[in-house]
C-alpha positions, 0 to 999 in steps of 0.5 A: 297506373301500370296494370288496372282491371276495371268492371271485370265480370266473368261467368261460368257455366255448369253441367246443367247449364246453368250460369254462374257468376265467378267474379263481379264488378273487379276494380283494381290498380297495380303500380309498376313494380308492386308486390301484391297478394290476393286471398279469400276463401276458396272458390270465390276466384282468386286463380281465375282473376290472375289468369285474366291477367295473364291472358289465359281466359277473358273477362265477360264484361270490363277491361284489363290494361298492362300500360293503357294496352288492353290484355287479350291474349297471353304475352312472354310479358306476363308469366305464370308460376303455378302451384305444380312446377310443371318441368319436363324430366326429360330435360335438365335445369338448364336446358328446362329454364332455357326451352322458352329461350330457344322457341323464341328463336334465341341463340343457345349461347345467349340462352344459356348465359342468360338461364345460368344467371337467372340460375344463381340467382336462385341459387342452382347453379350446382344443378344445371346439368340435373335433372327434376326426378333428383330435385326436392320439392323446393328445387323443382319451384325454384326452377320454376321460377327461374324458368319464369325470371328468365322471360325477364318479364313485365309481370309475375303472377303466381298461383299459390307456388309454394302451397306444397311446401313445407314450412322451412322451404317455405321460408327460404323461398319467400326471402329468395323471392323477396330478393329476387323482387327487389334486384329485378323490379318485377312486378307480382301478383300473388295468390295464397290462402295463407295469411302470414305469407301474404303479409310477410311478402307484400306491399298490398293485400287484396281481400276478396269476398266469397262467391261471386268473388268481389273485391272486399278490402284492400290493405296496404302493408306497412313496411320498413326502409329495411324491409323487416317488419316488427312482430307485433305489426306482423300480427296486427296485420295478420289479425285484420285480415283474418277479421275480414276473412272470418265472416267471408269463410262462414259464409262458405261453410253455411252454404256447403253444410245447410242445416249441419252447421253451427258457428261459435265465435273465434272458431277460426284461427290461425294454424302454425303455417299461417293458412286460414281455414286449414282446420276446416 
């Protein structure tokens, strides 16, 4: 198995000092190359569970294994897209996508090829000399991403990048990443509260359950040579999903609202943009 978490338990603590149990008991399995998605409700540590991942933080109990190499620190071969693009505006494109590059020592010549390929490849190749203030919303994430591609990385953990984006940027962005997926074999870890986006991207989809986050269900998505998926699977995948979701979020809501809540049946559904809970 390429990356596997085993066990993992991580805690929290709040202002008053007491514990909190984030996540608990997270056995997972990624083969190289794999598309996968995390959803569930909020809080119930989706982000905390990629940044293990990535290094960023450690688990209080379990192992997390890239290659039967155990993960305790951040590495170039685990990059992070996170929601805000994060680019320096002092610096064009080019020289934002190259800057990891170069501290690695990497000459500017070869940085720059290196960036201007990755650069097409996301389609800015008119924007190199740009800078991020003359960049739409969906440009500054494409340079994000070109920023991560260009670490040519192992792995590619992104942290609801396109949550901001309107709907058409949207979908530009998910056939560009599915493109870009299948040309570099990279394998991804993608978190996102929308459900559409999840199955329309992924191989395998993760369903966690609510604080303490554990793992509820893991759905393999049906997918076609041709990688083009009948509406009516779409849906039925959707649906499953949302099923599995609903009882997790009313959990959620009776926790936050006590005695003000009241549930009725199919009060949740999804909203045009596919986000699950966005009504709430």
């Amino acid at each position: 198995m390429y990356l596997s978490l085993e066990g993992i338990e991580k805690n929290f603590t709040n202002k008053q000092n007491k514990r909190l149990l984030v996540l608990d008991n997270i056995d997972l399995e990624v083969e190289k190359g794999e598309f996968v998605s995390i959803v569930g409700p909020s809080g119930c540590g989706k982000s905390t569970l990629l940044y293990l991942i990535a290094g960023l933080d450690k688990p209080d109990k379990g192992n997390i294994e890239v290659q039967g190499k155990k993960i305790d620190k951040p590495s170039p071969e685990r990059v992070v897209v996170f929601q805000e693009a994060g680019l320096f505006p002092w610096l064009t494109v080019l020289e934002n996508v190259t800057y990891g590059l170069l501290l690695k020592k990497m000459s500017k010549q070869e940085a720059e090829e290196r960036a201007r390929k990755v650069l097409k490849m996301v389609h800015l190749s008119r924007y190199v000399d740009s800078y991020p203030h003359q960049l739409s919303g969906g440009m500054k994430q494409r340079v994000s991403i070109a920023r991560a591609l260009v670490m040519e990385p192992e792995v590619l953990l992104m942290d609801e990048p396109f949550s901001a984006l309107d709907e058409q940027t949207r979908m530009v962005l998910h056939r560009e990443l599915l493109e870009i997926w299948r040309e570099t074999k990279v394998t991804i870890i993608f978190v996102t509260h929308n459900i559409r986006e999840a199955v329309q991207l992924s191989e395998k989809i993760v369903v966690m359950a609510t604080r303490p986050g554990r793992i509820k269900e893991l759905i393999n998505v049906p997918v076609t040579k041709d990688g083009i998926m009948p509406d009516s699977v779409t849906l039925h995948t959707e649906q499953r999903v949302l099923n599995i979701l609903q009882n997790e979020i009313e959990k959620v809501l009776k926790e936050e609202m006590g005695d003000d809540y009241r549930f009725s049946a199919n009060q949740f559904h999804r909203d045009h943009s596919g986000d699950m809970g966005s009504h709430i």
